[in-house]
Backbone as CSV, one residue per row, in Angstrom:
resi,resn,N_x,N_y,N_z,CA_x,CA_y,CA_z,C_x,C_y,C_z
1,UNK,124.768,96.075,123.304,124.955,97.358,123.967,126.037,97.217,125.029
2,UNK,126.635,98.039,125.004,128.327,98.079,126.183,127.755,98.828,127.728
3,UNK,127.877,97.753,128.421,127.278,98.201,129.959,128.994,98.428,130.842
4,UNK,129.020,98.897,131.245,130.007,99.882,132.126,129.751,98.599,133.859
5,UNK,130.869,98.117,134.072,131.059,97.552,135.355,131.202,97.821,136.368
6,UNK,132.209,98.787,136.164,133.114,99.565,137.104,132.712,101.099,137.083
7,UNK,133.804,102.024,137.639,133.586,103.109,137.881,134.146,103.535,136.419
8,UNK,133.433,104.562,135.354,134.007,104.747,134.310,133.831,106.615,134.365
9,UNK,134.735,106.953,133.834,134.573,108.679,133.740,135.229,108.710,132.371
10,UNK,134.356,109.323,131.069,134.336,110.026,130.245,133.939,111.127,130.141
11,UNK,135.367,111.685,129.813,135.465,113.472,129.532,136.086,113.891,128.445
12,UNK,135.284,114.479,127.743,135.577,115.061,126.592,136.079,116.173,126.265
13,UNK,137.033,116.987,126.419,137.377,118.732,126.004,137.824,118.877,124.865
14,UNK,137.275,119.443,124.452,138.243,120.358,122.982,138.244,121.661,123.374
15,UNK,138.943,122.027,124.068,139.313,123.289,124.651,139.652,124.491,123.588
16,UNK,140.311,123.606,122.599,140.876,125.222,121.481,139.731,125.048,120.764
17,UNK,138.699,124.316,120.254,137.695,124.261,119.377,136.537,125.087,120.189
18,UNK,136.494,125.137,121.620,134.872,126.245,122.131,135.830,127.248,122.343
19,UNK,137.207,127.983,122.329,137.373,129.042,123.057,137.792,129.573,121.577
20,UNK,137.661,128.864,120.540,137.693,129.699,119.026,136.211,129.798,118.772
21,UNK,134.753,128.859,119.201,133.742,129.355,118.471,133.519,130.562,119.379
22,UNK,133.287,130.653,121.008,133.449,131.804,121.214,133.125,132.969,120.960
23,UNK,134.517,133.323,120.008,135.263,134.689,119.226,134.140,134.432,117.830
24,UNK,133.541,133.668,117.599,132.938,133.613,116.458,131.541,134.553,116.285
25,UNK,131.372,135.113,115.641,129.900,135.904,115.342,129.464,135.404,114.263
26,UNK,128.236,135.965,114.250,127.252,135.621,112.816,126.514,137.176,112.425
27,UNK,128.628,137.816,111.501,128.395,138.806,110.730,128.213,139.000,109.778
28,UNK,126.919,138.845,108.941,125.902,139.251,108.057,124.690,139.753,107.941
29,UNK,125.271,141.167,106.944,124.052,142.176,106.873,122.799,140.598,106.266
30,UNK,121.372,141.132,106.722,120.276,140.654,106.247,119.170,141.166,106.129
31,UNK,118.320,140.816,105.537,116.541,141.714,105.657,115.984,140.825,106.526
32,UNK,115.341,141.573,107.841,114.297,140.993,108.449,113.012,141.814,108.702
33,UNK,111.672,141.438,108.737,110.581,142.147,108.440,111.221,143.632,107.529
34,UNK,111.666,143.690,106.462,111.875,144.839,105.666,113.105,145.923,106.025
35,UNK,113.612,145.635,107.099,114.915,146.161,107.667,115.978,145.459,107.268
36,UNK,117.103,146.322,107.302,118.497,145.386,107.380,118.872,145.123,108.785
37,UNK,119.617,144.404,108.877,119.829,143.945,110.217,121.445,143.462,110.229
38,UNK,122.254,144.051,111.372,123.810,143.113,111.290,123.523,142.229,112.846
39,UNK,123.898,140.707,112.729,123.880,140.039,114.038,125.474,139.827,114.011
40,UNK,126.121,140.999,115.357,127.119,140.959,115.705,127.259,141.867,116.795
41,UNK,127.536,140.823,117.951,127.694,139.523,117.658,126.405,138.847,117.908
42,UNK,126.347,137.786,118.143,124.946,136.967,118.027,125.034,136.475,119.186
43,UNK,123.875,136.161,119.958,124.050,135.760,121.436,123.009,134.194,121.171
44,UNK,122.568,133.788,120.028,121.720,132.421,119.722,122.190,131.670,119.261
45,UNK,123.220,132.472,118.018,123.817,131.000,117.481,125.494,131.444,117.090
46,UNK,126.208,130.340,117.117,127.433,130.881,116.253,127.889,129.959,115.684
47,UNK,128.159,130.551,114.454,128.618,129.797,113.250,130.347,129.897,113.131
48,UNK,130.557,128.175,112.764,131.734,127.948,112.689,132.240,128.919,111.682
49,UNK,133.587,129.142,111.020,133.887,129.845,110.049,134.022,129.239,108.868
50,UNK,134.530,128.014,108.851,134.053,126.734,107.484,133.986,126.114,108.358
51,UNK,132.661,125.196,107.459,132.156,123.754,108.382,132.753,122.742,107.991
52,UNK,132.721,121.644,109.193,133.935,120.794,109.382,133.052,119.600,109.222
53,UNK,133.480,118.925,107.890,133.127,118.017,107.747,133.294,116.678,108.800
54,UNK,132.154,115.779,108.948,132.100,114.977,110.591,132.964,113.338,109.092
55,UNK,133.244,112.797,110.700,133.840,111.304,110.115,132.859,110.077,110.790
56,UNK,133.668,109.369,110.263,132.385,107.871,110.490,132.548,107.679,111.579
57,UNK,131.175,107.002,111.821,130.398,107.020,113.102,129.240,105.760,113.245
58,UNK,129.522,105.437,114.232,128.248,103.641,114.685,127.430,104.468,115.354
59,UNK,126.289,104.760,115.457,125.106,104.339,116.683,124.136,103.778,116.365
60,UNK,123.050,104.259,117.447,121.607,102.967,116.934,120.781,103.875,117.456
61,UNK,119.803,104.284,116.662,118.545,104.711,116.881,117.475,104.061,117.985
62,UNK,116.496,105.005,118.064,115.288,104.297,119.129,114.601,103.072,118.720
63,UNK,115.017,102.953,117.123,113.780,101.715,116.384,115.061,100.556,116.323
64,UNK,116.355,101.095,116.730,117.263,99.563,116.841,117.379,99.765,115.227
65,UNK,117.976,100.824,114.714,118.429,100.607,113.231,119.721,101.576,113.580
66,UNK,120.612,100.983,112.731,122.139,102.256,112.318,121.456,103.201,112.332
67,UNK,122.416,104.157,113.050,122.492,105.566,112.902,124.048,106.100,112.295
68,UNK,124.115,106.742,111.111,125.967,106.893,110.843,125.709,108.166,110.540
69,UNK,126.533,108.573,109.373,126.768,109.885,108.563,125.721,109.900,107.366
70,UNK,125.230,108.388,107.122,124.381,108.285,105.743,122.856,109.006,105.861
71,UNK,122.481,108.714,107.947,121.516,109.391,108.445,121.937,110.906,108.223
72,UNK,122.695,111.651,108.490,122.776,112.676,108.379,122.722,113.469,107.056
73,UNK,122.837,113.055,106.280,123.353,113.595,104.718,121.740,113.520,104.091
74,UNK,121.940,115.036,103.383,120.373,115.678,102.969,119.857,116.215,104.075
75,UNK,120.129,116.143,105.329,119.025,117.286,106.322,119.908,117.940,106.890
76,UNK,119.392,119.070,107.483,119.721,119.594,108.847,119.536,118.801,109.650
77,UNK,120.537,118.837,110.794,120.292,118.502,112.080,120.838,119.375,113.029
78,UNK,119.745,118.849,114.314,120.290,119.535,115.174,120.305,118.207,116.173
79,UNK,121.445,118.650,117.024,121.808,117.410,117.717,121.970,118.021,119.297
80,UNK,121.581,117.205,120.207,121.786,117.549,121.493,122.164,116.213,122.267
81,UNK,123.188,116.856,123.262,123.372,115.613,124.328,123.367,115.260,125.217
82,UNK,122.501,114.233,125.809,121.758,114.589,127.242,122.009,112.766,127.904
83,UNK,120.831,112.913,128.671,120.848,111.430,128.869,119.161,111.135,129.482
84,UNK,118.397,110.381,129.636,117.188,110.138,129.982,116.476,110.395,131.108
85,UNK,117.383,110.012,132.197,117.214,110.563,133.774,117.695,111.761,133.783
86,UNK,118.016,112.950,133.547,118.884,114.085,133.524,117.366,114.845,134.041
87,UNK,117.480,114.960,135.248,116.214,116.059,136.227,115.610,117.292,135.286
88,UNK,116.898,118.113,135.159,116.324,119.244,134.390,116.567,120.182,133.395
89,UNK,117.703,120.416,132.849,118.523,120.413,131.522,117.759,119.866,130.487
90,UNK,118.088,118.317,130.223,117.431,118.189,129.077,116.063,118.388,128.998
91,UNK,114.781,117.831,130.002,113.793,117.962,129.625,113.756,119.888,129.344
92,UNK,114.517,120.289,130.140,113.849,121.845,129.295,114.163,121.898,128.296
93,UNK,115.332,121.410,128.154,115.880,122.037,126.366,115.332,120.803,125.124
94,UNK,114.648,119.916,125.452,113.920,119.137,124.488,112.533,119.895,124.424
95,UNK,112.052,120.278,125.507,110.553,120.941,125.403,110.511,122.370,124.684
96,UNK,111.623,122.768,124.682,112.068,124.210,123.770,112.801,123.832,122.378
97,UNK,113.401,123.003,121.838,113.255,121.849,120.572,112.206,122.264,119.999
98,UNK,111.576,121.166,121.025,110.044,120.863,120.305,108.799,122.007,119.773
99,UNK,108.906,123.318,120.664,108.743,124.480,120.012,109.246,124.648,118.855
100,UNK,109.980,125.153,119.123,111.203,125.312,117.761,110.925,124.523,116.518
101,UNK,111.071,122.921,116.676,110.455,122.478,115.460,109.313,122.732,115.252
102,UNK,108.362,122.935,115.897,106.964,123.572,115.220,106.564,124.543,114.315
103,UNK,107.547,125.662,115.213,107.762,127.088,114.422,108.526,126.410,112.500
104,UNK,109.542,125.685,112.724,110.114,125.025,111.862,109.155,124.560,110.592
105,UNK,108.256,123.914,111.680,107.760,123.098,110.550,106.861,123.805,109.534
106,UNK,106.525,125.068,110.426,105.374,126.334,109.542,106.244,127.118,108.161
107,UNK,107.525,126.663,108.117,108.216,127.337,107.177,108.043,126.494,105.712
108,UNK,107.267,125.163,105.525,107.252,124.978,104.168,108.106,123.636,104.164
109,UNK,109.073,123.633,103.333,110.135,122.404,102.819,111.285,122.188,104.195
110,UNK,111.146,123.409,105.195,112.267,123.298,105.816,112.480,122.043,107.137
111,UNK,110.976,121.869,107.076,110.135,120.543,108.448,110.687,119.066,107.641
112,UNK,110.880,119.252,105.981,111.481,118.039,105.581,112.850,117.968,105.477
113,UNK,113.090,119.005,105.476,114.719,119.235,105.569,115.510,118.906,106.809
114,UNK,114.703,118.838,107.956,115.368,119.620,109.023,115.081,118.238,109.967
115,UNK,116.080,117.789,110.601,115.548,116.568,111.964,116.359,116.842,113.223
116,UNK,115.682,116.734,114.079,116.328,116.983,115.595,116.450,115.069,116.382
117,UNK,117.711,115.433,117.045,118.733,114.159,116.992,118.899,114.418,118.872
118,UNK,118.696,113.231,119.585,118.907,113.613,121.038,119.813,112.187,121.080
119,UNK,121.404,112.332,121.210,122.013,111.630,121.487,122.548,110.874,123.111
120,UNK,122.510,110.156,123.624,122.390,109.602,124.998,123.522,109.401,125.384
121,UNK,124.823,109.770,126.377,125.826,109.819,127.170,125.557,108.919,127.540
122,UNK,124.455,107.789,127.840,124.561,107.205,129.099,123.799,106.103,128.387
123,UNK,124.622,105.160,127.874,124.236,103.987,127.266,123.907,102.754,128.244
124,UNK,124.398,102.924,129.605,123.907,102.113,130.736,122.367,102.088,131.114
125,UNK,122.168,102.988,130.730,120.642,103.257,131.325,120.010,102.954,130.047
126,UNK,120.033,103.751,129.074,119.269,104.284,128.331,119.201,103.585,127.283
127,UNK,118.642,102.640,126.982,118.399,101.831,125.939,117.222,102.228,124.704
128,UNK,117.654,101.664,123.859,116.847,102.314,122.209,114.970,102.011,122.733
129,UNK,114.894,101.212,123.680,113.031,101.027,124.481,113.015,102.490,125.082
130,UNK,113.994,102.797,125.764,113.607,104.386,127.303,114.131,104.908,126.060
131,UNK,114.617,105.586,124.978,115.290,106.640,124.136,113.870,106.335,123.667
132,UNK,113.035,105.694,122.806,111.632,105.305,122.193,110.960,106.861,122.931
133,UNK,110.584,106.010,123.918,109.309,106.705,124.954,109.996,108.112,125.635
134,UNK,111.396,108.222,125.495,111.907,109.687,125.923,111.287,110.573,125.410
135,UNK,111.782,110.466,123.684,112.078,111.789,123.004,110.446,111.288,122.829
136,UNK,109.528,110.551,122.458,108.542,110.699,121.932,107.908,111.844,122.714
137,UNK,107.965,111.660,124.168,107.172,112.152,125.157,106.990,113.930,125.035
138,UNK,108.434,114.067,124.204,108.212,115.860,123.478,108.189,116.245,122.200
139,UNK,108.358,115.039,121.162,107.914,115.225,119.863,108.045,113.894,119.001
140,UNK,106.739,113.037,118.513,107.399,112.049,117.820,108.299,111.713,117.107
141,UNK,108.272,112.922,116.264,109.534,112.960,115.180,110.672,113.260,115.893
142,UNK,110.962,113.201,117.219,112.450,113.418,117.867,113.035,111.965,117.504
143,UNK,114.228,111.907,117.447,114.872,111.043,116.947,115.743,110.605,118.402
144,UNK,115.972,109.440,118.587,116.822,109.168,120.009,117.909,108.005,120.163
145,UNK,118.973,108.629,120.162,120.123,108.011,119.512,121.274,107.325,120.921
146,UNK,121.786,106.546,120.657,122.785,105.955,121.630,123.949,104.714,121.046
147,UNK,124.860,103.891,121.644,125.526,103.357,121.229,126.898,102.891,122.128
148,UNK,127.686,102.431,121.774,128.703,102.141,122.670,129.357,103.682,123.179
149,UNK,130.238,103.100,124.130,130.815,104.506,124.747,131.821,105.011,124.066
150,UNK,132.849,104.269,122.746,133.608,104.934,122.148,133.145,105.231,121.094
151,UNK,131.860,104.845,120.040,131.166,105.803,119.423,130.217,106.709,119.721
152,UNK,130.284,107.073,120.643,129.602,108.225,121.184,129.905,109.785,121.597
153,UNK,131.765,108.565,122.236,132.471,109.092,122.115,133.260,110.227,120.937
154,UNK,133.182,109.518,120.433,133.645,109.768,118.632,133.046,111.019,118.016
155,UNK,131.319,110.950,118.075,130.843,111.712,117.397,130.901,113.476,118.417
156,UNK,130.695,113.110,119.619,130.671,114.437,120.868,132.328,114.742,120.655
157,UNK,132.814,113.918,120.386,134.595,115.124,120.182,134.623,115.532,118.924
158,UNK,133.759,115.268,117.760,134.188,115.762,116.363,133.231,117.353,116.646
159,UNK,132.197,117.328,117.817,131.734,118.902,117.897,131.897,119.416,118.624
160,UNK,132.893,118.919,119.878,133.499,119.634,120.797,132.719,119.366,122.156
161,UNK,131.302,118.770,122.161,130.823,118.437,123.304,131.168,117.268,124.251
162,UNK,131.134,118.621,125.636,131.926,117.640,126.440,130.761,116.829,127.460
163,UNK,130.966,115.609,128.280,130.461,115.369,128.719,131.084,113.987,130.020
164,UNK,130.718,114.195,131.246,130.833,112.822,132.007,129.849,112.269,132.926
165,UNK,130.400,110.558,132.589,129.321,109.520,133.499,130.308,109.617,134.062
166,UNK,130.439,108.924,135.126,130.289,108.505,136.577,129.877,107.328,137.151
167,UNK,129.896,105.790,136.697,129.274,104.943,136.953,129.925,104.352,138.473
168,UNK,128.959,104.146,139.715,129.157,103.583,140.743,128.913,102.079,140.733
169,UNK,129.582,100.875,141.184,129.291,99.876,140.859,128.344,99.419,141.799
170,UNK,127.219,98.581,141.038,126.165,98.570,142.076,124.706,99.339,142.193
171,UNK,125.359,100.393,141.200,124.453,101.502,141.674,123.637,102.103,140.130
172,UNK,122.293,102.322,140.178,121.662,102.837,139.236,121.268,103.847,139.567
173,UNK,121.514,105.022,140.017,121.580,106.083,140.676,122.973,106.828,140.474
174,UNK,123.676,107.386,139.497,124.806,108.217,139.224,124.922,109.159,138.878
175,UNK,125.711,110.326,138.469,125.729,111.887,137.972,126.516,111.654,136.679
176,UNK,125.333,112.565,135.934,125.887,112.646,134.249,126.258,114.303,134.330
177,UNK,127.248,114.805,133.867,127.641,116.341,133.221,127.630,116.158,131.844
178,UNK,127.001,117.306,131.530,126.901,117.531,129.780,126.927,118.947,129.262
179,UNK,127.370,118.805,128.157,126.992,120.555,127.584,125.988,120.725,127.413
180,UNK,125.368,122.026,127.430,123.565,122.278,127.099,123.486,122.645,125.803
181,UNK,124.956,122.693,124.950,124.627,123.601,123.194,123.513,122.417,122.396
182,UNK,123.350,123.134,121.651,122.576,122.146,120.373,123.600,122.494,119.465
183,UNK,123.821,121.170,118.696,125.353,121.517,117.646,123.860,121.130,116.265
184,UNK,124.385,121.950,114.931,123.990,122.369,114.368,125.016,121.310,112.926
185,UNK,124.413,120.689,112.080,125.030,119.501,111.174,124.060,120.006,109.674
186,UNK,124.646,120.485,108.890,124.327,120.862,107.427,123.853,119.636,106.849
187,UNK,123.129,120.036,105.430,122.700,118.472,104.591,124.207,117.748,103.988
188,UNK,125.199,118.501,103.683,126.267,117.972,103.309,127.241,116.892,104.780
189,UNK,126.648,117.123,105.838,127.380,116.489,106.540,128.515,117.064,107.729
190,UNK,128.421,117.937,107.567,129.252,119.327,108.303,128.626,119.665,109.339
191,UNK,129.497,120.161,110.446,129.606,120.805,111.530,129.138,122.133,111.215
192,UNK,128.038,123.057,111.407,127.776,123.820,110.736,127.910,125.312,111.618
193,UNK,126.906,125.000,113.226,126.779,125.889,114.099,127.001,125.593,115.201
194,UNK,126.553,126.191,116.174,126.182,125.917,117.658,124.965,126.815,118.635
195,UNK,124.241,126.382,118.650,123.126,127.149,119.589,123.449,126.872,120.870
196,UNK,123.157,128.175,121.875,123.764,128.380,123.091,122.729,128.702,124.098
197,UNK,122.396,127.853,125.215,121.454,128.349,126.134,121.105,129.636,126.439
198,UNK,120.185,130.327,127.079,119.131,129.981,127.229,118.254,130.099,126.065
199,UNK,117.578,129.261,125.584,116.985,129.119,124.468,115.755,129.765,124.107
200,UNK,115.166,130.190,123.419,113.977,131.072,122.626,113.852,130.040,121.449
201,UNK,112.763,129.168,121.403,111.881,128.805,120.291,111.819,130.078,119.186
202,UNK,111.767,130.679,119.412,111.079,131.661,118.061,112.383,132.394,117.771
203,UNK,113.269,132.410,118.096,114.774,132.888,117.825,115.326,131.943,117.528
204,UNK,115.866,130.132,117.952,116.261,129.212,117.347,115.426,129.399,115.446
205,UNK,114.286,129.620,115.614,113.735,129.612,114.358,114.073,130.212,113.427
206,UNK,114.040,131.156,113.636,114.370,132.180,112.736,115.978,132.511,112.756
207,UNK,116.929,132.580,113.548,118.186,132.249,113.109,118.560,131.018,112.031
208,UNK,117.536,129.743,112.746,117.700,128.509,111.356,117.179,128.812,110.143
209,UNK,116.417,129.977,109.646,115.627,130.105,108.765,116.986,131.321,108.094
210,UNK,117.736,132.006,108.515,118.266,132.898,108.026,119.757,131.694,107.818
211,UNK,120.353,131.194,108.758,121.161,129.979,107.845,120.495,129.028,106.930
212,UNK,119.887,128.774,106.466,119.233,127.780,105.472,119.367,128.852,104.333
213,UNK,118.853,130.231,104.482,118.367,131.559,103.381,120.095,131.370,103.018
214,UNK,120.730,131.917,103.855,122.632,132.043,103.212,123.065,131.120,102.822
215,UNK,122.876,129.987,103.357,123.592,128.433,102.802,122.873,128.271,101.354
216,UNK,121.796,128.282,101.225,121.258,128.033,100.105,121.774,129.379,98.509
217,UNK,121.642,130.956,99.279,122.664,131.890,98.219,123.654,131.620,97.501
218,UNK,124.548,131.178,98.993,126.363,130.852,98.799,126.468,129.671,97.462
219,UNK,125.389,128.404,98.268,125.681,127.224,97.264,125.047,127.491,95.108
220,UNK,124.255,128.440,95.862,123.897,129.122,94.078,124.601,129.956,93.685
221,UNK,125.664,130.490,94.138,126.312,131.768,93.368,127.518,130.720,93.440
């Protein structure tokens, strides 16, 4: 694992990639409870306009096994990026996850389809033991991911999330900045969506339930 000595600041922008999803809506007529419905624009999720296939990638899971693209391929994911000590951000938005996958999991095939991914900025601290007992602490099946700082790097610029440490030397006590989206990864491997604070369990749901319904049309017709 790559421990940081000095003072290190990683910052990530893709500036033309969030100020194009943005402008993006999720315009399609649909049936919900027996109505049609247009979400436009959508204030939960927004979908890229083609999904962008991701490139190779190192990390390591909470059990100390690879994590790449091979993990990703066949499920949904949803991926978030936080770090372990983070006061109050992540634990809310993992405890609203963890809703969410519940609601998820009441849908049938979609709880096997579907895995939620909490990737760690802060590989100084946060080792695959504290990522273990993190994510467990809001859903076993959370998955808790970390790795050196330029594959971590790697994978948070292929979705545009930005994020910085701050390491003081000396000091285990520092400030992490992160984005709060949940980025959204198809079974093919693609960049698919983006979910946008403030979050609703029962709206993450059912927006994922109406992309799974279209992805699955498109790929049959």
């Amino acid at each position: 694992m790559h421990r940081s000595t000095g003072k290190l600041t990683v910052m990530l922008a893709a500036v033309a990639l969030v100020a194009g999803l943005a402008a993006i809506a999720l315009a399609i007529s649909y049936k919900e409870n027996g109505a049609r419905a247009v979400l436009l624009p959508d204030s939960v999720i927004s979908l890229l306009p083609e999904s962008k296939p991701l490139t190779a990638f190192t990390l390591t899971d909470h059990d100390g096994h690879p994590f790449d693209l091979a993990r990703l391929r066949g499920k949904w994911t949803f991926l978030f990026f936080g770090y372990a000590y983070c006061p109050d951000v992540c634990p809310t938005t993992l405890a609203q996850l963890a809703q969410a996958r519940n609601k998820i999991a009441k849908q049938g095939s979609a709880d096997l389809e579907t895995q939620f991914v909490f990737v760690s900025v802060d590989p100084n601290r946060d080792t695959p033991t504290k990522l273990k007992q993190y994510v467990g602490h809001f859903d076993a099946k959370f998955v808790g991911v970390t790795g050196a700082d330029r594959q971590i790097a790697n994978l948070a610029g292929q979705l545009g999330a930005r994020y910085q440490v701050t390491i003081e030397p000396g000091s285990d006590n520092y400030p992490v900045d992160h984005t709060p989206a949940v980025y959204l990864v198809d079974p093919r491997v693609r960049f698919h969506a983006i979910f946008r604070p403030p979050y609703d369990p029962a709206l993450i749901s059912a927006r994922f339930e109406l992309v799974r319904r279209l992805d699955a049309e498109r790929n049959a017709g």
